[in-house]
C-alpha atoms as one frame of an Amber mdcrd trajectory, in Angstrom:
protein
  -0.867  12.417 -14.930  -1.707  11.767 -11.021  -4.064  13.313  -9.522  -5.531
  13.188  -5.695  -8.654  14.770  -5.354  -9.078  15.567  -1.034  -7.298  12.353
  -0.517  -7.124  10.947   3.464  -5.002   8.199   4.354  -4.574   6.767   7.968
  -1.157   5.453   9.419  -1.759   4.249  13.183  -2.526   7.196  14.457  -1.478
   9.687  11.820  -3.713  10.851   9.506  -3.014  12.412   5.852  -6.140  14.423
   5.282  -7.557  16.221   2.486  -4.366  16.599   0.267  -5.027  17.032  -3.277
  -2.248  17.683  -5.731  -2.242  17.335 -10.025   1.466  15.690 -11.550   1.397
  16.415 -14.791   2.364  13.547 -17.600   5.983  13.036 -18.121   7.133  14.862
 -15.184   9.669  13.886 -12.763   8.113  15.385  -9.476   9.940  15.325  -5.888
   8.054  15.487  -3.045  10.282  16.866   0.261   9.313  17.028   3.722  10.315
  16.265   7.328  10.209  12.808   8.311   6.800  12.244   9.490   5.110  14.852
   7.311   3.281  11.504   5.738   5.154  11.258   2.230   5.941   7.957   2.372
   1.856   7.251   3.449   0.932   9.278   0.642   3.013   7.232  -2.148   1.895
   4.528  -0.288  -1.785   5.237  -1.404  -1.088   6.417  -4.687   0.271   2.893
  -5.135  -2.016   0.905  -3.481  -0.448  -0.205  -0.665  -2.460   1.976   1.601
  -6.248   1.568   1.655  -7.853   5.534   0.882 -10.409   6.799   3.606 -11.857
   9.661   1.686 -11.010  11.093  -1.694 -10.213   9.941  -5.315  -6.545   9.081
  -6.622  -6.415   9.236 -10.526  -3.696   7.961 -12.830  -4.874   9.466 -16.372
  -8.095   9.412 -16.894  -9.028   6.266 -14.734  -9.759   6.241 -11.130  -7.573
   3.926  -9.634  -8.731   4.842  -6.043  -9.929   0.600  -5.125  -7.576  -0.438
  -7.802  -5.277  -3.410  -6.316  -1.629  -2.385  -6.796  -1.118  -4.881  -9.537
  -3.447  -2.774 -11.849  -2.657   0.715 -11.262   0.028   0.694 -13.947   2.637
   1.645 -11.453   6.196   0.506 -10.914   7.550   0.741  -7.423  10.660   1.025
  -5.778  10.932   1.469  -2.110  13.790   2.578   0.180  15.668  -0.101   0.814
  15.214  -2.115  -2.663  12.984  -4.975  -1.306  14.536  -7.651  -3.144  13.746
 -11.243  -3.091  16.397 -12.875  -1.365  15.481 -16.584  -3.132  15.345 -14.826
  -6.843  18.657 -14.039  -9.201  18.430 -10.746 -11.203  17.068 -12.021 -14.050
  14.125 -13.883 -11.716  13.489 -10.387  -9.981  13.430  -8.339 -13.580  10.965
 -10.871 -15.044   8.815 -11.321 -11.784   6.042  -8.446 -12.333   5.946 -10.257
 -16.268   5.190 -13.515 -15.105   2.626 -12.659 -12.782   1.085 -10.682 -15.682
   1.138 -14.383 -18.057   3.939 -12.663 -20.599   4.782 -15.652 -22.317   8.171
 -17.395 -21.938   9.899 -15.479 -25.018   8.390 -11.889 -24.422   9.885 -12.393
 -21.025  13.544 -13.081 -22.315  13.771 -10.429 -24.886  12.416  -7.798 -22.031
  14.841  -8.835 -19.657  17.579  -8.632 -21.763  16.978  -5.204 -22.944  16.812
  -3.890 -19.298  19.726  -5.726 -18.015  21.654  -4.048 -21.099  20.017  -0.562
 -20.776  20.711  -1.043 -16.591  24.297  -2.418 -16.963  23.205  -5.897 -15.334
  23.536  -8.237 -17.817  26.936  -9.490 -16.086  24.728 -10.397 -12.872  21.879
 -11.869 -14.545  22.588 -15.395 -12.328  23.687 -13.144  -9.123  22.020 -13.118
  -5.793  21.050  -9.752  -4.132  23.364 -11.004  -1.005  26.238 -10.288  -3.751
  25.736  -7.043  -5.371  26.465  -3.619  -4.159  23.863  -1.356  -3.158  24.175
   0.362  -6.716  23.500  -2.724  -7.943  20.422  -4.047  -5.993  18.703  -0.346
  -6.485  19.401  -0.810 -10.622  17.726  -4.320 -10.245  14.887  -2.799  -8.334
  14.615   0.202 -10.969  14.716  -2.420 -13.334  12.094  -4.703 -11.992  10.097
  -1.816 -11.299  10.326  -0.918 -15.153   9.783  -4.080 -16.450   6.249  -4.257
 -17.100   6.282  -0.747 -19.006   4.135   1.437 -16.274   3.065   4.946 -17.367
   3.883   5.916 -13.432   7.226   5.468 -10.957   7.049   5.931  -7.802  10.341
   5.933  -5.975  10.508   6.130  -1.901  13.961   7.666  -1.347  15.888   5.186
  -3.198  19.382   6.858  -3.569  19.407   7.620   0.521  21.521   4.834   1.834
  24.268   4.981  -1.586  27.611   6.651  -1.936  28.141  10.118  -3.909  30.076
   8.386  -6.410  27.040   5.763  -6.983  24.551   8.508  -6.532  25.568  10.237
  -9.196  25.266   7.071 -11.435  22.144   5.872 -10.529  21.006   9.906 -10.846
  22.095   9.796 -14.052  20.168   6.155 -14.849  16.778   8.529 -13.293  17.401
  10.855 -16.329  17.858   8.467 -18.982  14.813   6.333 -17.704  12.973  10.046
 -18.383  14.064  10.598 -21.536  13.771   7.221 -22.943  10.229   6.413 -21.804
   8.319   9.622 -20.932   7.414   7.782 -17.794   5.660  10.166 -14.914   7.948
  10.345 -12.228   6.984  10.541  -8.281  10.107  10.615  -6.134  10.414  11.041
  -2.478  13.910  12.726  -1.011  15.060  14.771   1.747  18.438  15.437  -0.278
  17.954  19.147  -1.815  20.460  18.538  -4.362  19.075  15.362  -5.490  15.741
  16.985  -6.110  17.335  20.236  -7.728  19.441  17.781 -10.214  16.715  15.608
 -11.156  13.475  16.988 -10.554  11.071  19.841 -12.841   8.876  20.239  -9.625
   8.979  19.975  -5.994   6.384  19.562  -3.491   6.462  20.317  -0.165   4.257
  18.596   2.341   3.825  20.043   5.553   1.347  19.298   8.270  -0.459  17.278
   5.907  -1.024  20.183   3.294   1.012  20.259  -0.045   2.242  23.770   1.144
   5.255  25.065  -1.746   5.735  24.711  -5.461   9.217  25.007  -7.286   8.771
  24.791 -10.902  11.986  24.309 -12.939  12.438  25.030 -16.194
């Protein structure tokens, strides 16, 4: 579960202020708006890549709110895929485990399970300057997973693919779900994105969670 408690969160000179919202464990939440209504800024603070002004940001029962990002037990994956140029696939799937001292071994048999499970093993020893942008967002869902987070956050991450690849990496979304029972935070402005995928969506508007669409 996530929970922001009157959260406010400065951007330059926007400010996010008071928003409190509860996502409950094992949902797959979207979170809609116009572009500027903050919902990038406000995934940015749930992760903690944003410092919090006022207010208390909750994953379960522990207050993350001047957690670093490393130990807020959530996987990331923004916009554009932010992959390391310098790493291969399999350096970018077992980056978040290395910096978290898995040993050599664990590291292997994790990778291997998500490059199977992701359809990657083929590119294991690929640069991102080779793959298609299906491919770079599956390595960043996969790096993002790698480290077995209870939350994922994901900033708009089938926006810049075809319908065709969409619809596949739509389809990974679900499995990731199913498999895991991960809690799911998802920024889109796509309507039938969020209606596919999604059990609720949120609606931020002039920095106020203003509409609720529960699915069942």
């Amino acid at each position: 579960m996530i929970t922001l408690h009157q959260v406010t969160l400065v951007a330059g000179s926007f400010v996010l202020r008071d928003v409190s919202l509860e996502i409950p464990a094992g949902s797959h939440t979207v979170l809609m708006g116009r572009t500027g209504s903050g919902k990038t800024t406000l995934l940015e603070g749930i992760c903690g890549l944003r410092p919090v002004q006022s207010g208390t940001i909750r994953i379960g029962s522990v207050d993350v709110t001047l957690l670093p990002p490393g130990q807020r037990g959530i996987g990331f994956v923004p916009q554009d895929g932010a992959l390391f140029d310098f790493l291969t696939v399999r350096q970018q799937l077992s980056f978040a485990l290395d910096l978290r001292a898995w040993s050599a071994e664990r590291q292997k048999m994790r990778v291997q399970t998500l490059a199977a499970w992701l359809g990657l093993t083929s590119l294991l020893d690929r640069y991102p300057q080779g793959l298609s942008g299906g491919e770079r967002q599956r390595v960043a869902l996969g790096r993002a997973l790698s480290f077995q987070p209870t939350v994922l956050c994901l900033d708009e991450p089938l926006s810049a693919l075809d319908d065709d690849t969409r619809s596949e990496v739509c389809a990974i979304l679900k499995e990731v779900r199913a498999r895991t029972g991960i809690t799911l935070l998802h920024i889109t402005h796509n309507r039938f994105e969020a209606d596919r995928l999604a059990d609720r969506i949120l609606f931020l508007r002039d920095g106020h969670i203003e509409h609720l669409t529960q699915h069942s």
